[in-house]
N, CA, C and O atoms as a printed pandas DataFrame, in Angstrom:
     atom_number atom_name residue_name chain_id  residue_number  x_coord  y_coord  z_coord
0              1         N          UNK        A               1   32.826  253.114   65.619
1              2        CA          UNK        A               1   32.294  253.856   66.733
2              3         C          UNK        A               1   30.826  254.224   66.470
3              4         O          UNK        A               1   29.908  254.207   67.291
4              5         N          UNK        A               2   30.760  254.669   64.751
5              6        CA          UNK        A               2   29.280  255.203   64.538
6              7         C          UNK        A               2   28.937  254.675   63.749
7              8         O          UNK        A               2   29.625  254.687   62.729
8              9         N          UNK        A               3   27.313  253.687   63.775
9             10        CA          UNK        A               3   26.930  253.159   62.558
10            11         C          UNK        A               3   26.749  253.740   61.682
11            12         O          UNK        A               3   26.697  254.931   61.987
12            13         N          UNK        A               4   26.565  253.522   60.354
13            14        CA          UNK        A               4   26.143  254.044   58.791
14            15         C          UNK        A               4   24.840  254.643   59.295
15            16         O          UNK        A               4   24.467  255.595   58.610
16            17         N          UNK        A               5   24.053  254.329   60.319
17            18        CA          UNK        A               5   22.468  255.126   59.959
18            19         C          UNK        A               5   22.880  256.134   61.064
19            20         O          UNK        A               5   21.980  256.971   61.118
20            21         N          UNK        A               6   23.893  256.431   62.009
21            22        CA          UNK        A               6   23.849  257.780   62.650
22            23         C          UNK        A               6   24.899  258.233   61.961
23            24         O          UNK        A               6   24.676  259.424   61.744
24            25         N          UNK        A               7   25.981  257.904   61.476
25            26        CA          UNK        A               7   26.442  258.900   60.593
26            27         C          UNK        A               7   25.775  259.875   59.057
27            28         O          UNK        A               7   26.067  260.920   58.475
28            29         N          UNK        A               8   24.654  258.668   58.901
29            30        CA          UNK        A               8   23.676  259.761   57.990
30            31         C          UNK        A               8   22.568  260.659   58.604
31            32         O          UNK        A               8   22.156  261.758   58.233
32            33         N          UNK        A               9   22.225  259.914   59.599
33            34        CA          UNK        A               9   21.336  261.021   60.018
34            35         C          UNK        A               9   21.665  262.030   60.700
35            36         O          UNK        A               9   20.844  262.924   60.902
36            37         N          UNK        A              10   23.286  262.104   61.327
37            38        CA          UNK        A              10   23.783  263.334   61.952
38            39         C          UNK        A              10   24.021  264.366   60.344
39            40         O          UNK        A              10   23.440  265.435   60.158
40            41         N          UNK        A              11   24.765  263.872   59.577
41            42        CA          UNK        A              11   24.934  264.831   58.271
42            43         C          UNK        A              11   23.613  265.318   57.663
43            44         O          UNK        A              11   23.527  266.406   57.093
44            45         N          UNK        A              12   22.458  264.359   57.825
45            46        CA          UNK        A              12   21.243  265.035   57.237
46            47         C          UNK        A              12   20.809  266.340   58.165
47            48         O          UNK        A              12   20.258  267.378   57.800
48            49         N          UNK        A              13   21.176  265.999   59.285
49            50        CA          UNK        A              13   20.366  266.552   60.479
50            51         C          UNK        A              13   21.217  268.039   60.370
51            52         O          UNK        A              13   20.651  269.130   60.440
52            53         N          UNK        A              14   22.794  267.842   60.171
53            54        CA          UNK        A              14   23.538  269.319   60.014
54            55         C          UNK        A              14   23.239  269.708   58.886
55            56         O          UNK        A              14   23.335  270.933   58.955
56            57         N          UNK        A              15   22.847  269.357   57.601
57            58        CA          UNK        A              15   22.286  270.058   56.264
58            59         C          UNK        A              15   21.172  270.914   56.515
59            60         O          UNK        A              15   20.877  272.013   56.044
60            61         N          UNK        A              16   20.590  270.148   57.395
61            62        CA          UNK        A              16   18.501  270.387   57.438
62            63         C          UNK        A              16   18.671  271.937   58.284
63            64         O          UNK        A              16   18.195  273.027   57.964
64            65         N          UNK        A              17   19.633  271.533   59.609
65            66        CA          UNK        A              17   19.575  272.849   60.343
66            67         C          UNK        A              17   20.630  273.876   59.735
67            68         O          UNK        A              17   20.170  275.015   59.656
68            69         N          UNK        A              18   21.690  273.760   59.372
69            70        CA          UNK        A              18   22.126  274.651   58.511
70            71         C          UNK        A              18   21.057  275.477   57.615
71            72         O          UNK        A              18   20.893  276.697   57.628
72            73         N          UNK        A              19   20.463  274.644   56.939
73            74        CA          UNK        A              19   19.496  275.300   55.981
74            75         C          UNK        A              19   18.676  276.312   56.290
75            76         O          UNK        A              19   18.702  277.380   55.678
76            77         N          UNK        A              20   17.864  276.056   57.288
77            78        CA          UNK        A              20   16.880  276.248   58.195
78            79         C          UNK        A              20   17.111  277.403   59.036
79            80         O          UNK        A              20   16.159  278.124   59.332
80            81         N          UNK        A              21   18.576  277.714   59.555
81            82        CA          UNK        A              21   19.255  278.865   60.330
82            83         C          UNK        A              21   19.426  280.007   58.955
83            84         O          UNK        A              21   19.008  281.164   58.962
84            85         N          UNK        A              22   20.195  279.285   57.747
85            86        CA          UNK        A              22   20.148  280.373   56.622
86            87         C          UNK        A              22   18.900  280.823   56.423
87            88         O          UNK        A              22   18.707  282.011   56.680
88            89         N          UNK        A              23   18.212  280.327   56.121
89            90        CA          UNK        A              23   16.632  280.569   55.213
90            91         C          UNK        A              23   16.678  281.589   56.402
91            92         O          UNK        A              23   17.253  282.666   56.247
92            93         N          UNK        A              24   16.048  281.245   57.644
93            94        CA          UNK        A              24   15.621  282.006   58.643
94            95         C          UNK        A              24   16.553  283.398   58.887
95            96         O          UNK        A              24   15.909  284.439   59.016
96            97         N          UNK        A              25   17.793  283.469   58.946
97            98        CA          UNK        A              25   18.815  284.637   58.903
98            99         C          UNK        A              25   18.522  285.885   57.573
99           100         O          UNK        A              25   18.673  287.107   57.598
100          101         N          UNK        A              26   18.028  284.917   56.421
101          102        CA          UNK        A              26   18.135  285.873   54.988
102          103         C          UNK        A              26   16.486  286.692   55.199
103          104         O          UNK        A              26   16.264  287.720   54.559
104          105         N          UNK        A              27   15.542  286.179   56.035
105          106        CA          UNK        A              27   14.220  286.474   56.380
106          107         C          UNK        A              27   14.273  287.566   57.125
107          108         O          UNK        A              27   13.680  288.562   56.710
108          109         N          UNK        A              28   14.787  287.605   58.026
109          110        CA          UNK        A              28   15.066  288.452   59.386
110          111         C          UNK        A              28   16.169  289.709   58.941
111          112         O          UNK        A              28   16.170  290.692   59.681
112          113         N          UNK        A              29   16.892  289.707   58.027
113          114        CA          UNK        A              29   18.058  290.377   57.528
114          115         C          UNK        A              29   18.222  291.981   57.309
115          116         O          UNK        A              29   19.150  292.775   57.459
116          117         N          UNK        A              30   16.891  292.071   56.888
117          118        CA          UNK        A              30   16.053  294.111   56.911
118          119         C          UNK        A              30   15.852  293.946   58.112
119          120         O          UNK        A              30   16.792  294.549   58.631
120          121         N          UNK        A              31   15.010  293.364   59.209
121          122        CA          UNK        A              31   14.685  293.617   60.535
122          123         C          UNK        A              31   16.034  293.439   61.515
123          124         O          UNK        A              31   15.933  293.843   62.674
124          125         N          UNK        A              32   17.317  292.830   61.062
125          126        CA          UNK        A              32   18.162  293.333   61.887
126          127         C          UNK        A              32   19.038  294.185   61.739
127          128         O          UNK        A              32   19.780  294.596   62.631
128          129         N          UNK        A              33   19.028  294.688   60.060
129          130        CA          UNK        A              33   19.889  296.362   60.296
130          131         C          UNK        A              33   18.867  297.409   60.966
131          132         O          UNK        A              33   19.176  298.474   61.500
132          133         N          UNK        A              34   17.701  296.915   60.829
133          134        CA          UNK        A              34   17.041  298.644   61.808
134          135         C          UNK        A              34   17.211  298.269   63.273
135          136         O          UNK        A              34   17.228  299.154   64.129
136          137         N          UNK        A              35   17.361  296.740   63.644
137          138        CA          UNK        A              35   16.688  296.931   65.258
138          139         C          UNK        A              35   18.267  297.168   65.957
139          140         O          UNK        A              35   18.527  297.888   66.922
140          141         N          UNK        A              36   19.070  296.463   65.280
141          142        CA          UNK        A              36   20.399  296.378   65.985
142          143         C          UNK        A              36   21.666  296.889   65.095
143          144         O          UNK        A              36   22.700  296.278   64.822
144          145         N          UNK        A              37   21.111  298.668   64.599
145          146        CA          UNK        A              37   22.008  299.554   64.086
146          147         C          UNK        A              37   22.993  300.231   65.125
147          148         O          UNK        A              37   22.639  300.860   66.122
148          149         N          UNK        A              38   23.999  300.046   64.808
149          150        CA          UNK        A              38   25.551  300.291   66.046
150          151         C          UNK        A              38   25.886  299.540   67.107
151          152         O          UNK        A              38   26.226  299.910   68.230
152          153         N          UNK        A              39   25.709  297.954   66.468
153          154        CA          UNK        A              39   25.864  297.207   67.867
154          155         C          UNK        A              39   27.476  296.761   66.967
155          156         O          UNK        A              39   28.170  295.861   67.441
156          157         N          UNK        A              40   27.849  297.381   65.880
157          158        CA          UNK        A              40   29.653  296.877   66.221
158          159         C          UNK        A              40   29.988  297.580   67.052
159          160         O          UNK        A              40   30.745  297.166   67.930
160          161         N          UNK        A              41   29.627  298.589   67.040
161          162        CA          UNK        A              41   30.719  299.906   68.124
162          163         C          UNK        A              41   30.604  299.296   69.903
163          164         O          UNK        A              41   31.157  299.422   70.996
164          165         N          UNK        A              42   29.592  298.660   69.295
165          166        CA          UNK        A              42   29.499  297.633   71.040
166          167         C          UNK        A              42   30.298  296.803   71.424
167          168         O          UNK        A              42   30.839  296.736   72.528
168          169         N          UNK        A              43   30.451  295.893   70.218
169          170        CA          UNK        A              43   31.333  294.923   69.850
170          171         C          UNK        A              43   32.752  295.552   70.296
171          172         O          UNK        A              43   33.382  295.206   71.295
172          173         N          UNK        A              44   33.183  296.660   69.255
173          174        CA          UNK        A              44   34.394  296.971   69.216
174          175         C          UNK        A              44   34.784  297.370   70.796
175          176         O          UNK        A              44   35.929  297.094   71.154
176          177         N          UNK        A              45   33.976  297.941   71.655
177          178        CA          UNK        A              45   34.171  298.683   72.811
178          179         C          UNK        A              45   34.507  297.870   73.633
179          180         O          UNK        A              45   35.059  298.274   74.656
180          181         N          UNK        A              46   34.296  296.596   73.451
181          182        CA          UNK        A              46   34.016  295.174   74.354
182          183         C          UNK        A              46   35.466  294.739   74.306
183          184         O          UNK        A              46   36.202  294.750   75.293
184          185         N          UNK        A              47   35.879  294.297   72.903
185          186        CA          UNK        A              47   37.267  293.491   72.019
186          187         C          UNK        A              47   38.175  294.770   72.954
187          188         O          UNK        A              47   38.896  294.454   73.900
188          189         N          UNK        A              48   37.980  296.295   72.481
189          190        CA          UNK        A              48   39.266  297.226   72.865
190          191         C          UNK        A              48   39.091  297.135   74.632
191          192         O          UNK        A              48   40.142  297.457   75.187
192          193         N          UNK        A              49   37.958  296.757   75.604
193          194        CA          UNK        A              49   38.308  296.898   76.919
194          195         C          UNK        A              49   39.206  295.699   77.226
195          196         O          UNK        A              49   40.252  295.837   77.861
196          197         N          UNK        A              50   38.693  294.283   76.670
197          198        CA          UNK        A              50   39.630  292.890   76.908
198          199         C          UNK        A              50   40.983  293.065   76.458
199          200         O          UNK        A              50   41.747  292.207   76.901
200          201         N          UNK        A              51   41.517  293.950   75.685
201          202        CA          UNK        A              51   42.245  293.687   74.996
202          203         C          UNK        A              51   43.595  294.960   76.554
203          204         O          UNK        A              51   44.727  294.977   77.038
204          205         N          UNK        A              52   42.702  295.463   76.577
205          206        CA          UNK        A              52   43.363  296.644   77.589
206          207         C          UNK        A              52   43.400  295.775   78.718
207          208         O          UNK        A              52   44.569  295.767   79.104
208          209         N          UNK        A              53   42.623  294.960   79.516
209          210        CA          UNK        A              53   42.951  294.110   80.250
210          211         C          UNK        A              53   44.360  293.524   80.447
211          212         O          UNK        A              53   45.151  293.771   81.358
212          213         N          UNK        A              54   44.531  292.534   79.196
213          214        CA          UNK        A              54   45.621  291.801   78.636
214          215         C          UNK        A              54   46.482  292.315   78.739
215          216         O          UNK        A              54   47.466  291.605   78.944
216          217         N          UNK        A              55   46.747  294.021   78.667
217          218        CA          UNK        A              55   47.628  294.724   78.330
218          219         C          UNK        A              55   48.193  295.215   79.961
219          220         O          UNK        A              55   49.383  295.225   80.274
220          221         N          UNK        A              56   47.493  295.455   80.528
221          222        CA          UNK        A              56   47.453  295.594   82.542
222          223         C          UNK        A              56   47.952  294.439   83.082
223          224         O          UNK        A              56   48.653  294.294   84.083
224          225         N          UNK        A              57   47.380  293.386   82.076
225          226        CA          UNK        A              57   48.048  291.986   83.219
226          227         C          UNK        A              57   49.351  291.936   82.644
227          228         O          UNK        A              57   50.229  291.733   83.483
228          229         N          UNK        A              58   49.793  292.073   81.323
229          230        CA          UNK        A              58   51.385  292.100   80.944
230          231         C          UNK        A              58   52.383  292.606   81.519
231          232         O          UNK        A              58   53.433  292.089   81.902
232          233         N          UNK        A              59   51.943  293.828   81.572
233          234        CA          UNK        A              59   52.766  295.182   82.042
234          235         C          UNK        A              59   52.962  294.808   83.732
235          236         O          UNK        A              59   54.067  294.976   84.249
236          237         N          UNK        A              60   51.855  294.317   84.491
237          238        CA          UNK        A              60   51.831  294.398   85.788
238          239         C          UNK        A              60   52.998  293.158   86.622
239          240         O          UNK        A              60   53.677  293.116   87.648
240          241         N          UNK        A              61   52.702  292.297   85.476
241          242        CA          UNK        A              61   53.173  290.910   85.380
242          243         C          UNK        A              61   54.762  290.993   85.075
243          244         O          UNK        A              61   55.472  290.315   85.817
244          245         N          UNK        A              62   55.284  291.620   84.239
245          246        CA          UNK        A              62   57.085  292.232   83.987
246          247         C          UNK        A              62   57.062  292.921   85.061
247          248         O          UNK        A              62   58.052  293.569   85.400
C-alpha cells in the first residue's frame, strides 16, 4: 500500500514533530502554570456537568 520512502518519511516526520511539540511544551512549562492556574477545576466542572447529563438521560430514559 506504502512504499519504503513514505513509510520512512512518515516515521521521520512523527519523530521530528513529536520532538519539536516536546522541546516546545518543556519551554513554555513556567509560563503555563502562571497563565492557566485553576483551569482543572474547569476541566472538572465540565467532566461533572456531562456526566450529570448522562445521568438525566438514564433516569429519564427507565
Amino acid at each position: 500500500m506504502f512504499t519504503t520512502g513514505q513509510v520512512i518519511f512518515a516515521a521521520l516526520f512523527f519523530i521530528v514533530f513529536v520532538a519539536i511539540i516536546a522541546s516546545s511544551y518543556r519551554k513554555d512549562k513556567k509560563l503555563h502554570k502562571k497563565n492557566y492556574k485553576g483551569v482543572i477545576w474547569i476541566l472538572a466542572s465540565f467532566i461533572t456537568f456531562i456526566l450529570i447529563l448522562f445521568l438525566i438521560k438514564y433516569f429519564l430514559k427507565n
